[in-house]
matplotlib code that plots the C-alpha trace (Angstrom):
import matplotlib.pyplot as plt

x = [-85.8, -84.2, -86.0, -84.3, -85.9, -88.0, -85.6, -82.8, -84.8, -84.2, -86.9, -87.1, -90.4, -89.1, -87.5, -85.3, -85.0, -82.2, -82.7, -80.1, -77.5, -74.0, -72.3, -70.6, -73.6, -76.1, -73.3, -73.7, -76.9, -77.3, -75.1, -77.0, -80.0, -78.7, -76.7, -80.2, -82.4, -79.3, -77.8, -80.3, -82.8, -85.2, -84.5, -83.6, -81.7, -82.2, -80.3, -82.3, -80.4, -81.4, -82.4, -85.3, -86.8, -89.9, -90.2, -93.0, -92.2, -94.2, -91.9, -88.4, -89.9, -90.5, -87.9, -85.4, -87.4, -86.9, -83.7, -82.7, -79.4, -78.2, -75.8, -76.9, -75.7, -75.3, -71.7, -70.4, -73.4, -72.9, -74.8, -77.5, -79.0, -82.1, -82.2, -85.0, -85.7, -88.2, -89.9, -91.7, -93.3, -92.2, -95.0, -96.0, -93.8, -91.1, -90.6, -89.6, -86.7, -85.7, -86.0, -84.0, -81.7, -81.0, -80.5, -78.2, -75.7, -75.5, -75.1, -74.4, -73.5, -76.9, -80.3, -82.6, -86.3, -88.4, -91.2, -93.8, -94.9, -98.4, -101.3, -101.1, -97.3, -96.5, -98.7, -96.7, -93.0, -90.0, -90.0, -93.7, -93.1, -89.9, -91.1, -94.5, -92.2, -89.3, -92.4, -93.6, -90.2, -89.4, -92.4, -91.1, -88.1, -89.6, -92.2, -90.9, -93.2, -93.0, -92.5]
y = [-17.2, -20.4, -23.5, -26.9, -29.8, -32.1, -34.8, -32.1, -30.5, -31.1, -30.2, -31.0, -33.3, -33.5, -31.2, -31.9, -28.7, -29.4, -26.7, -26.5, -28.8, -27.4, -27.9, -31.4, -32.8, -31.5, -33.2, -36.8, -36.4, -35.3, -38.2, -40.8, -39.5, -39.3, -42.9, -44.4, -42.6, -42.1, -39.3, -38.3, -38.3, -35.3, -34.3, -30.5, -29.6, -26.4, -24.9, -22.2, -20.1, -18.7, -15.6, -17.8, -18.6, -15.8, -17.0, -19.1, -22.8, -23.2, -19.9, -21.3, -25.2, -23.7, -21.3, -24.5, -26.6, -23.5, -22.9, -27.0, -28.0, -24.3, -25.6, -22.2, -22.9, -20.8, -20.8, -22.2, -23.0, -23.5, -26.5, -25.8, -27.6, -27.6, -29.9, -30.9, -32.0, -31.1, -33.7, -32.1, -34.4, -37.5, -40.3, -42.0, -45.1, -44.0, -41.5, -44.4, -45.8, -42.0, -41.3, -44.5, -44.0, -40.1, -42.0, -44.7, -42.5, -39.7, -42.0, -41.9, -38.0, -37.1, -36.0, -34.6, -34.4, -35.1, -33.6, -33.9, -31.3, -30.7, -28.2, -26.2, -26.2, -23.8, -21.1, -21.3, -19.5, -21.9, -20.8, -21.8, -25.4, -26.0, -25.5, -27.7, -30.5, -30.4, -30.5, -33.9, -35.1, -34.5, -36.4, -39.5, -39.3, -39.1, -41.5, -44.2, -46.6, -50.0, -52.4]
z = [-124.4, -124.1, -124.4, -123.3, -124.2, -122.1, -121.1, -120.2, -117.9, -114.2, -111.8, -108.4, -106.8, -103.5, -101.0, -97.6, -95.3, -92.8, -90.4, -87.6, -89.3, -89.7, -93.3, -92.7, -91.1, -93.9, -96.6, -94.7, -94.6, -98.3, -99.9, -97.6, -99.2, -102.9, -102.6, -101.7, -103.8, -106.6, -107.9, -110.9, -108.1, -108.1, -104.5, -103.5, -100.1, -98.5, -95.6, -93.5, -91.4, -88.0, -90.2, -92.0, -89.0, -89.6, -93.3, -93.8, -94.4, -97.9, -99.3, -98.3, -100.2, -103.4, -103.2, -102.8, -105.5, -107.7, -107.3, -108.1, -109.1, -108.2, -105.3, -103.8, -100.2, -97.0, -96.1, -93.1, -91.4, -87.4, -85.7, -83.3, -80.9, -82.5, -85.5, -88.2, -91.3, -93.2, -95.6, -98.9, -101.3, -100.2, -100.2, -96.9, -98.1, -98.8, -95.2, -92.9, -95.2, -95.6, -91.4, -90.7, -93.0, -91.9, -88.2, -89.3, -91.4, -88.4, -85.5, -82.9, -82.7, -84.4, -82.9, -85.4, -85.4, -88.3, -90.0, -93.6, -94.5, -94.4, -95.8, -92.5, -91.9, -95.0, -93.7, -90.8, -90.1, -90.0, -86.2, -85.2, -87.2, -85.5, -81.8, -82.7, -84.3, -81.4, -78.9, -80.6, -80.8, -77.4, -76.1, -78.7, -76.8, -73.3, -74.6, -77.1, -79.0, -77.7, -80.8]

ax = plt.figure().add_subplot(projection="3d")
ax.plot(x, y, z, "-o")
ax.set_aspect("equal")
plt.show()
């Protein structure tokens, strides 16, 4: 058994689950979100695939924290027209800098819908959380906030 020592460890606090994004827009979004946060950040990307959709949320989070600094990707992912991105371990704070910073670097071709992830979501399958997430964005669209 190897042991590495504490400072060369590398393990992964936060999680973004891009569901629905295609390979070049998951990379834009993936360097916006590393040239903010920098690159020694401990942020993990996953990709689901339409073939996730009936795993449960929590499972495909830890299975992308776990598997940190891997680079394990699905190849050539297609874009659908259903897009979200799944927020895990991010504080309240620091989601609003993170969602308008998503927006700015995939303007104007980009419409992706946002979500944290909460104590109920993981239970749920990737395909339940989507529909209740694309349902609240759609009303945000339908419905913006007046500022």
């Amino acid at each position: 058994m190897m042991v590495m020592k504490e400072q060369e460890q590398k393990i992964a606090k936060a999680a973004v689950i891009l569901y629905g994004c295609d390979t070049s827009l998951a990379q834009v979004i993936q360097k916006a979100i590393m040239d903010y946060y920098g690159a020694d950040a401990p942020v993990a990307f996953g990709l689901p695939t339409q073939e996730d959709q009936h795993r449960k949320l929590g499972e495909f989070v830890i299975e992308v924290l776990n598997n940190f600094g891997s680079n394990k990707q699905p190849d050539k992912l297609k874009r659908l027209a259903t897009q979200v991105a799944f927020l895990h371990g991010f504080t309240d704070e620091m989601v609003l800098p993170l969602v308008r910073l998503v927006r700015k670097a995939i303007a104007p071709d980009g419409d992706i819908a946002f979500a944290m992830t909460t104590k109920q979501s993981v239970h749920m399958s990737l395909e339940e959380v989507i529909a209740h997430v694309m349902e609240d964005h759609q009303y945000m669209k339908d419905n913006p906030p007046h500022n």
